[in-house]
RORO-64675 format. One record per residue: residue number from 1; x, y, z of N, C-alpha, C in turn. Coordinates in Angstrom, 2 decimals, padded with zeros to 5 digits, m for minus. Example, Ala and Ser with C-alpha at 12.3 -4.5 7.8 and 13.67 -1.06 7.14 Angstrom:
residues 2
1 013.19 m005.69 007.80 012.30 m004.50 007.80 013.20 m003.30 007.80
2 012.85 m002.25 007.08 013.67 m001.06 007.14 012.90 000.03 007.87
end
This chain:
residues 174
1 024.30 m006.61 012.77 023.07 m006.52 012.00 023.22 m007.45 010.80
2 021.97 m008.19 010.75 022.20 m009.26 009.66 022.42 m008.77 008.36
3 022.24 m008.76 007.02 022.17 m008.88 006.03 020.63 m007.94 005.81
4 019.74 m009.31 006.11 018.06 m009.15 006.00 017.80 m007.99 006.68
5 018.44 m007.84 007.97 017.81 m006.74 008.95 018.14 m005.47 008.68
6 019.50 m005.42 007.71 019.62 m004.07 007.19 018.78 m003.31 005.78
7 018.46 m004.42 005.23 017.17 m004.05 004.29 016.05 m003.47 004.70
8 015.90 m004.19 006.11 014.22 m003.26 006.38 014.58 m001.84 007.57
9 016.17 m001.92 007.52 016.35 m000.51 008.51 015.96 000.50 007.91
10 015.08 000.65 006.39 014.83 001.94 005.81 013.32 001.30 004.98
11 012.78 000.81 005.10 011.48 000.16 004.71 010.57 000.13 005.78
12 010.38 001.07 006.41 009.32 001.02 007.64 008.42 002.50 007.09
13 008.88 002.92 006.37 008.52 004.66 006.11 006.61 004.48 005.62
14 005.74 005.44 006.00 004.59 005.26 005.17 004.16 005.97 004.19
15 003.93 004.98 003.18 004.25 005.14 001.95 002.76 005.59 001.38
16 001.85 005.76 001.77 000.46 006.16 001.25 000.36 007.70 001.44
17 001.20 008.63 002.73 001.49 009.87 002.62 002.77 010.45 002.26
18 002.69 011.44 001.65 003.97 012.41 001.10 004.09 013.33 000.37
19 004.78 013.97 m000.55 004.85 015.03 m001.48 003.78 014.90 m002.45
20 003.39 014.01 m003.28 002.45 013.97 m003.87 000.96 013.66 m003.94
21 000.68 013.73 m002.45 m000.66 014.37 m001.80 m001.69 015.34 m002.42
22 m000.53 016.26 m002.13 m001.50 018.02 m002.42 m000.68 018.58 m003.73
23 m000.91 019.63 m004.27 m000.51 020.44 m005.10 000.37 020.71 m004.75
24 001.69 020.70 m005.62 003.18 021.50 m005.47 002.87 022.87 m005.04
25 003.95 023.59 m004.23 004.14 024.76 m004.14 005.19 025.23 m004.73
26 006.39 024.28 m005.31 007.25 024.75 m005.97 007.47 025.99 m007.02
27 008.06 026.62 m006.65 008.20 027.95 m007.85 009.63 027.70 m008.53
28 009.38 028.70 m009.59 010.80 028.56 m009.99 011.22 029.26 m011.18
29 012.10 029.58 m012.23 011.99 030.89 m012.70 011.74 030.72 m014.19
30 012.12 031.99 m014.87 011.28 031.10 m016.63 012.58 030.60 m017.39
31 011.97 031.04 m018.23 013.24 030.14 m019.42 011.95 029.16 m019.40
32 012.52 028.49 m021.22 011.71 027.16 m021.31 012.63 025.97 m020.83
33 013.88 025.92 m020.75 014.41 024.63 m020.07 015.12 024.80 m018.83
34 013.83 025.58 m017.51 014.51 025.55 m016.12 015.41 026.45 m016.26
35 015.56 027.08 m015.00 016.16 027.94 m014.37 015.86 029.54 m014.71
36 016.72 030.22 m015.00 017.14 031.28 m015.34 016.70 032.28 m014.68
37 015.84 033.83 m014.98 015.79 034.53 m014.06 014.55 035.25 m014.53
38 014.04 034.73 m015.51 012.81 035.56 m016.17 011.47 034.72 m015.16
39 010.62 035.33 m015.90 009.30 035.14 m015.59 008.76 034.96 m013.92
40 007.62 034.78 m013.37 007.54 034.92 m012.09 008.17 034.13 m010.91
41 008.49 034.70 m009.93 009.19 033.94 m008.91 010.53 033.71 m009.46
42 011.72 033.39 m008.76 013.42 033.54 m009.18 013.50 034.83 m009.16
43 014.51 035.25 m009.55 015.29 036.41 m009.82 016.09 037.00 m008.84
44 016.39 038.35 m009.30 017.43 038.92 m008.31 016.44 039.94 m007.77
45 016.78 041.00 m006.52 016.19 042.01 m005.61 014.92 041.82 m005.98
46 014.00 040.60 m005.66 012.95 040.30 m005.27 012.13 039.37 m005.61
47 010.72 038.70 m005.47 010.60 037.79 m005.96 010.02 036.45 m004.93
48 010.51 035.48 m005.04 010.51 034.43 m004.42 012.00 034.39 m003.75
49 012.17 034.12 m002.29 012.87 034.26 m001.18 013.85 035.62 m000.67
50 013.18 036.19 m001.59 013.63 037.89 m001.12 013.20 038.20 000.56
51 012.40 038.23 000.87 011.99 038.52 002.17 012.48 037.26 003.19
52 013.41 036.36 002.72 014.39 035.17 004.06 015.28 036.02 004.49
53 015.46 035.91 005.78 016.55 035.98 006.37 017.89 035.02 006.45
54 018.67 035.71 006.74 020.12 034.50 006.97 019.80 034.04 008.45
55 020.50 032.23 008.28 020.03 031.52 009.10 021.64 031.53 009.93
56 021.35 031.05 011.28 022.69 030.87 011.88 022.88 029.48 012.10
57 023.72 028.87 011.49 023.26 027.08 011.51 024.12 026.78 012.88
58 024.57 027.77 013.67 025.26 027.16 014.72 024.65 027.12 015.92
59 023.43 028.03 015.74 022.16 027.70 016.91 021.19 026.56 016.45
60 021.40 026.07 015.39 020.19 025.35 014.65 020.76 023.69 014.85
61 019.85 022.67 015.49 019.97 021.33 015.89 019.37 021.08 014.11
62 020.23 019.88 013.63 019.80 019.59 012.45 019.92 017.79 013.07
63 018.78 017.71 012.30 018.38 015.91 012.53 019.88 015.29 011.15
64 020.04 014.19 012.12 020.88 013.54 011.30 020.66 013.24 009.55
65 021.40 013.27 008.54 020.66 012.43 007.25 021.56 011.44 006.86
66 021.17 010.51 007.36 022.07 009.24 007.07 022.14 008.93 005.02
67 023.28 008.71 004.85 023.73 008.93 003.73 024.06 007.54 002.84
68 024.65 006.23 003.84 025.14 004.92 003.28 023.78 003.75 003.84
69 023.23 003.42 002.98 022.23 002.13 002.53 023.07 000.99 002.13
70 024.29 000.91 002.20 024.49 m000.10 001.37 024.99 m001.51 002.31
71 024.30 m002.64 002.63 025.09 m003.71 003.15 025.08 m004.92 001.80
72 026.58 m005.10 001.82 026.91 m005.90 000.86 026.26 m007.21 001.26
73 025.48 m007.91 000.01 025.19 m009.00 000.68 025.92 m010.18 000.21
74 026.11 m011.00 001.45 026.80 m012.16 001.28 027.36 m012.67 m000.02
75 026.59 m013.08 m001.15 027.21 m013.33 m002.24 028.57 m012.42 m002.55
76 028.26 m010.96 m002.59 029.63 m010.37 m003.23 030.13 m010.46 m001.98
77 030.32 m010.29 m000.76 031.39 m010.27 m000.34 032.12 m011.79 m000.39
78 031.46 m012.94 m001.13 032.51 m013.91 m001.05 033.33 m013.96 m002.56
79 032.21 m012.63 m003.22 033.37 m012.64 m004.34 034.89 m012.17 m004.19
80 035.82 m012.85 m004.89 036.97 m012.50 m005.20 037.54 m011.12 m005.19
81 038.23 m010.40 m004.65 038.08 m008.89 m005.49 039.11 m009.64 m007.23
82 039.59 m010.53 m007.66 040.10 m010.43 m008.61 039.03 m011.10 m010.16
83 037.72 m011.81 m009.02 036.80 m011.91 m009.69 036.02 m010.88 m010.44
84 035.66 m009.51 m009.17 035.30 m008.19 m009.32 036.26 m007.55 m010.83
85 037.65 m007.40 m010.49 038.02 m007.24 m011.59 037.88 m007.55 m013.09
86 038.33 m008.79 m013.23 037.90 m009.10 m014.16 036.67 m008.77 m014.70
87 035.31 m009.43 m014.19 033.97 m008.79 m014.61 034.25 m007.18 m015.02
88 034.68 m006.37 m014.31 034.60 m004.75 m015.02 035.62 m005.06 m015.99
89 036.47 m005.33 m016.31 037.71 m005.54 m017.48 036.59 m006.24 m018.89
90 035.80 m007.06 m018.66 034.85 m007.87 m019.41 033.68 m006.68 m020.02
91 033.17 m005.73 m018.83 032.46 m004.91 m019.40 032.78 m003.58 m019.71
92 034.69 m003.48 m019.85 035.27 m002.46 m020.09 035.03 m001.02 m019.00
93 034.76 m001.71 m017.78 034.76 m000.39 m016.76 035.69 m000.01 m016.14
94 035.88 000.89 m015.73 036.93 001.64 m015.20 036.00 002.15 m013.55
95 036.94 002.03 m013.04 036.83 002.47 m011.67 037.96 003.38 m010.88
96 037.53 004.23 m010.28 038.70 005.13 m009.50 038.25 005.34 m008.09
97 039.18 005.58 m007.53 038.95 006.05 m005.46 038.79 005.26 m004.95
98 038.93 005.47 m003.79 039.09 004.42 m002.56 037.92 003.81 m002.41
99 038.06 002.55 m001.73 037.22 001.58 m001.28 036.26 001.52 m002.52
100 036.51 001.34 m003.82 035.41 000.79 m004.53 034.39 m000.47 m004.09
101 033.76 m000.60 m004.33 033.09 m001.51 m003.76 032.50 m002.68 m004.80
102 032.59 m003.60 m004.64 032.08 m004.85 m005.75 031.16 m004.54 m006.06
103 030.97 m004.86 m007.43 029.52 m004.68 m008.12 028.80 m005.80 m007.68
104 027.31 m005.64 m007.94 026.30 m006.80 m007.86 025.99 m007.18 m009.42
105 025.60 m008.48 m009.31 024.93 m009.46 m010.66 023.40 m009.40 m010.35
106 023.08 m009.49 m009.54 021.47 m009.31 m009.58 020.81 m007.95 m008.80
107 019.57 m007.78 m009.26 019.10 m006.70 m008.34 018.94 m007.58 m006.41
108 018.80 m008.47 m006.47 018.77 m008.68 m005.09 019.87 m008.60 m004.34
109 021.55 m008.76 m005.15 022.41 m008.47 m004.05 022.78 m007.00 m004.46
110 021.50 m006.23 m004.36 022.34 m004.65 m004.72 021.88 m004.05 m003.09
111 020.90 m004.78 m002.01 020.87 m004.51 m000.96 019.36 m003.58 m001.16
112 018.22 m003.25 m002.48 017.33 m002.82 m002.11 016.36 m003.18 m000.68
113 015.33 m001.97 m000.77 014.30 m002.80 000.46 013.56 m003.65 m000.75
114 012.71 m004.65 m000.07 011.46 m005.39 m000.61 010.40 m004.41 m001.47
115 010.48 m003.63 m001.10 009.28 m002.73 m001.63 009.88 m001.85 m003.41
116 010.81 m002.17 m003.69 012.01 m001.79 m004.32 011.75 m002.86 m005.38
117 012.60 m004.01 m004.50 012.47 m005.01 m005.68 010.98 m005.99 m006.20
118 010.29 m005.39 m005.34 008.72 m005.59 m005.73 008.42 m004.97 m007.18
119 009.25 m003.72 m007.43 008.60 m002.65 m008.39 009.49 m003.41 m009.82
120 010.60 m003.37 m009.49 011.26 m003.72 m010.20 011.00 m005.08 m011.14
121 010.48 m006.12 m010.51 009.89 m007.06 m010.74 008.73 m006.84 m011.53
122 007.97 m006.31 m011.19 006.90 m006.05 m011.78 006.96 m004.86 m013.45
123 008.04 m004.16 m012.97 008.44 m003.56 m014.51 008.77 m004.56 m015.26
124 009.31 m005.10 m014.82 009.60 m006.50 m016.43 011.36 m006.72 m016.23
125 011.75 m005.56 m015.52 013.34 m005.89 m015.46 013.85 m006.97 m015.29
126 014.42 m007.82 m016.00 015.55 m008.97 m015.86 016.61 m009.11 m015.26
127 017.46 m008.35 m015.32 018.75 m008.08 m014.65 019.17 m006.60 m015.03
128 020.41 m006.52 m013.70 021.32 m005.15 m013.72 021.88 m004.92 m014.66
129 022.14 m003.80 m015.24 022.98 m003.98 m016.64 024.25 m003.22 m016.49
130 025.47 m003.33 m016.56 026.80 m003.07 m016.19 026.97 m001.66 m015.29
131 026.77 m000.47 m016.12 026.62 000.68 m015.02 025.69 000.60 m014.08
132 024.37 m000.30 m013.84 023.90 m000.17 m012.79 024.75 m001.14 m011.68
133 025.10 m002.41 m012.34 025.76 m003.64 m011.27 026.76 m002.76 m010.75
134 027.85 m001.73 m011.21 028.86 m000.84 m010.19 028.09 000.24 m009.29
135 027.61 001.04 m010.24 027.16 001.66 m010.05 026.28 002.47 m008.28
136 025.16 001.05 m008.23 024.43 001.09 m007.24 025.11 000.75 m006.25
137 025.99 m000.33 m005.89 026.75 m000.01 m004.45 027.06 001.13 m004.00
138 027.83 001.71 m005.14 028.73 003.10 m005.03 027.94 003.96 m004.61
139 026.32 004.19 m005.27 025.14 005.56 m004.89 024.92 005.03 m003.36
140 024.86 003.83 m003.43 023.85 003.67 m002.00 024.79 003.84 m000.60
141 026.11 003.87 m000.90 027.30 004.42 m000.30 027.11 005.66 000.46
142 026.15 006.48 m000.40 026.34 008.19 m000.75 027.63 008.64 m000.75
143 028.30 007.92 m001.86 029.34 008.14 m002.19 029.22 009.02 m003.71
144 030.03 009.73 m004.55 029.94 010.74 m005.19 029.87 009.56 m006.58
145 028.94 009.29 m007.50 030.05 008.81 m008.72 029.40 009.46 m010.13
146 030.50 009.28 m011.34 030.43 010.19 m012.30 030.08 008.50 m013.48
147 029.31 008.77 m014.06 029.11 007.43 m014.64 028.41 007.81 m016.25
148 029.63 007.04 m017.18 029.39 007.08 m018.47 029.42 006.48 m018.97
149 028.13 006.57 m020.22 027.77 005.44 m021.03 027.11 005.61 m021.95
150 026.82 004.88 m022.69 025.64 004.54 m024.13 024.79 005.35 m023.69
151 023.52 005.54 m024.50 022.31 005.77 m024.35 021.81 004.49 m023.99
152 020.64 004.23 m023.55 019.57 003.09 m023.27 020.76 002.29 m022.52
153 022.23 002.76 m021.61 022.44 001.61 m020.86 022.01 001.12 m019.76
154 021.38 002.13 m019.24 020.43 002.02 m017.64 021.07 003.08 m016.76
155 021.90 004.32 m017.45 022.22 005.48 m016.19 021.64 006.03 m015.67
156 019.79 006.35 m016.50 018.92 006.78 m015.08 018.39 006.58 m014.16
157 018.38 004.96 m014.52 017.77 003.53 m013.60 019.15 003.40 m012.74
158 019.96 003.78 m013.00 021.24 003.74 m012.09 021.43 004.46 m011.01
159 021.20 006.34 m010.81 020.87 006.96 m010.00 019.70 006.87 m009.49
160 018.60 006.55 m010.13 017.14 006.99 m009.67 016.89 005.86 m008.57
161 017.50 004.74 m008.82 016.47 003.52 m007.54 017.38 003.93 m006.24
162 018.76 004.01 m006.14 019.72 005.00 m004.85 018.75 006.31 m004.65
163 018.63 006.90 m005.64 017.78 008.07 m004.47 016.90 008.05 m003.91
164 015.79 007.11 m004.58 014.69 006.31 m003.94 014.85 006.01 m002.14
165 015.73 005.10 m002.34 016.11 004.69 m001.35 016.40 005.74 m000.70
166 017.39 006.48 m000.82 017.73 007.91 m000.01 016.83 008.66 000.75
167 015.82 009.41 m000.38 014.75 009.55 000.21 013.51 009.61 000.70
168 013.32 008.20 000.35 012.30 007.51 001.35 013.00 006.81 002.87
169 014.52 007.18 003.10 014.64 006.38 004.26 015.05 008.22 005.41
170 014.43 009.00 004.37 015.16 010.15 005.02 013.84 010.86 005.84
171 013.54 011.12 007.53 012.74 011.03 008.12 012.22 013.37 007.49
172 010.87 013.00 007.59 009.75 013.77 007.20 010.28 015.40 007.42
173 010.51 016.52 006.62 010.95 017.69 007.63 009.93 018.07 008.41
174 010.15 018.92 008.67 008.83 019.79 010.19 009.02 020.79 009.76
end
C-alpha cells in the first residue's frame, strides 16, 4: 500500500451524517465539574443503567476497531534516526518505549486524511509545534502517550486531530 493510498484507507466515511444530527441522549450525574453521583441519572441502586444486564462477551461477535493510522511518509522514513534525535535533544524531548517513532516537521508528513489537512489549513495553522511533531505519530499508532508541556504548546491540538482520525475511521455502531 502506497503512502497516498493509506491516507484515504480512512477518508471514505460520510461526513454530513453522525452524532451531531439529533439531540444528545447523553446523561450523566451532577456535581458542577462532571461526574459524581448527585443529581439525575448516575448513581448507585438506581437511576440510569440500573435495569442492564451483564453481557457475556464470549457469545458476542465484536466488529474489529482498528487502532494504528499511522503510515510514515517517505520524508521521515529517510530521516536519520540520529537526525530524529538530535531534533528532540534541540526541543528538549524526551522519549521512552519501544519503537518510538520519528517525529514529523510538517502537518503533511504526520499521515492525516485530506479532509484533515483541509481544516487545518484553513485555521491559519503554520506548522506542528514540538509536542505535536512527536506526538502525532505516536497517537495515530494507538499507542498510549503521556505528554508534557507549557500551556499554549499545542497538547490539545496534539490528542484531538489522532482522535479525529480514530473516530471517524471507526465504522457506525448498530
Amino acid at each position: 500500500m502506497s503512502y497516498r493510498d493509506s491516507r484515504d484507507r480512512y477518508d471514505d466515511r460520510d461526513r454530513k451524517s453522525g452524532y451531531g444530527d439529533s439531540h444528545s441522549s447523553y446523561g450523566g450525574g451532577g456535581g458542577s465539574y462532571g461526574g459524581g453521583f448527585g443529581g439525575s441519572g448516575g448513581g448507585r441502586g438506581g437511576g440510569l443503567g440500573a435495569s442492564l444486564g451483564s453481557i457475556d462477551w464470549k457469545s458476542q461477535q465484536l466488529i474489529k476497531f482498528e487502532k494504528n493510522f499511522y503510515v510514515e511518509h517517505p520524508d521521515v522514513t529517510a530521516m536519520p534516526e540520529s537526525e530524529a534525535e538530535k531534533w528532540r535533544a534541540s526541543q528538549n524531548l524526551t522519549v521512552a518505549g519501544r519503537d518510538v517513532p520519528k517525529p514529523v516537521r510538517t502537518f503533511a508528513e504526520a499521515s492525516f486524511p485530506d479532509y484533515v489537512l483541509k481544516e487545518i489549513e484553513k485555521a491559519g495553522f503554520k506548522a506542528p509545534t514540538a509536542i505535536q511533531q512527536q506526538g502525532w505519530p505516536v497517537a495515530l499508532r494507538g499507542r498510549d502517550v503521556i505528554g508534557l508541556a507549557e500551556t499554549g504548546s499545542g497538547k490539545t491540538f496534539s490528542f484531538l486531530m489522532p482522535a479525529v482520525v480514530h473516530i471517524n475511521a471507526q465504522p457506525y455502531l448498530q
